[in-house]
N, C-alpha and C positions, 0 to 999 in steps of 0.2 A: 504494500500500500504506500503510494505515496503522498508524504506531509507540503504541504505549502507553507516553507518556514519564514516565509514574510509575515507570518499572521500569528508567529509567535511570541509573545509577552509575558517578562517574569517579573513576578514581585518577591519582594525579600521583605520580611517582618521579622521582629522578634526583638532580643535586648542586645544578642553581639554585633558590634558595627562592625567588628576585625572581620569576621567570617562574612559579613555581608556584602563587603567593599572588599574580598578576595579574592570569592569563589564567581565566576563563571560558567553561564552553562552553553553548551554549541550542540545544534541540530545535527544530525547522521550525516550531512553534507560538510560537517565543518562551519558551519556559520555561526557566528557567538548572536545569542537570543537578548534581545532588548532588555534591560532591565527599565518599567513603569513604576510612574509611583503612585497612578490608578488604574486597575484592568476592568476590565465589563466582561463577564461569563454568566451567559442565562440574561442576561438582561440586567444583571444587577454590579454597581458599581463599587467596587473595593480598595480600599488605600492601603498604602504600602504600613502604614502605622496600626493596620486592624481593625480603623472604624468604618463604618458605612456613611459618612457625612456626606463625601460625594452624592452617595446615593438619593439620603435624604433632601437634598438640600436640590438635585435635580427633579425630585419627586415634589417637592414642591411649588417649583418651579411651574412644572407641568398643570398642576392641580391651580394654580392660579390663572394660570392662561387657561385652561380649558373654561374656568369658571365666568373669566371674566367674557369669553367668548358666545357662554350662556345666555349673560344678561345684557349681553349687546342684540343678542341674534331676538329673542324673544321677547317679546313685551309685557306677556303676563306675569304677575309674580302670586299666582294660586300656588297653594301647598301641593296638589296632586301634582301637575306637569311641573313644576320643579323638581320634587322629589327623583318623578322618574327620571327626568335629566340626569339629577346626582349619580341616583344610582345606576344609571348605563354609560353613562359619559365619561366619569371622572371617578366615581367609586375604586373601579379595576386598575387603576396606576396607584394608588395607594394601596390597595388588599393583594398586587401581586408579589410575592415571596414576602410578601409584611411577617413571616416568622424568623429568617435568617436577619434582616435589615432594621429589624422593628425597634424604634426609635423609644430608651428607655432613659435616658437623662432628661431633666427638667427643659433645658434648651432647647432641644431637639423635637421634643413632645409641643414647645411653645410655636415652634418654624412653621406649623401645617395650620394656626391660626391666626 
């Protein structure tokens, strides 16, 4: 099988910088692999430090523009046809992988209002 190692991205975390700023890795062709200091796998944004900030902070991003996209496009503001906006529009960029990513500090919890 062959790898397309253009599209390979490594992240180093942890507390040793020695071994972090040492070790190198190279794909089966001999090509030394990027080191990121954010990758996206699955859809989900990870930093090189451990947290999902990236993540969060593009997740809300998104949920603000979508929202704000809402209440441009629509006029009415009933609870029924908003609701369902909410929840078909914009729900599913918040609720997706929200178990790995899911924003547990006070900050982070405060970003999505």
């Amino acid at each position: 099988m062959q790898f397309n190692s253009d599209k390979f991205e490594c992240i180093k975390y942890g507390k040793n910088e020695a071994l972090k700023n040492e070790s190198t890795y190279t794909t089966q062709d001999g090509v030394t692999i990027k080191t990121e200091d954010t990758v996206r796998d699955l859809g989900v944004l990870m930093s090189s430090d451990g947290t999902f900030n990236a993540q969060i902070n593009k997740g809300c991003a998104t949920v603000r523009n979508l929202s704000s996209c809402i209440l441009r496009t629509f006029k009415t503001r009933q609870k029924i046809p908003m609701l369902t906006l909410w929840k078909s529009l914009v729900l599913p960029h918040i609720d997706y992988c929200c178990q790995l990513w899911s924003p547990d500090r006070t900050g982070q919890i405060q970003t999505f209002y």
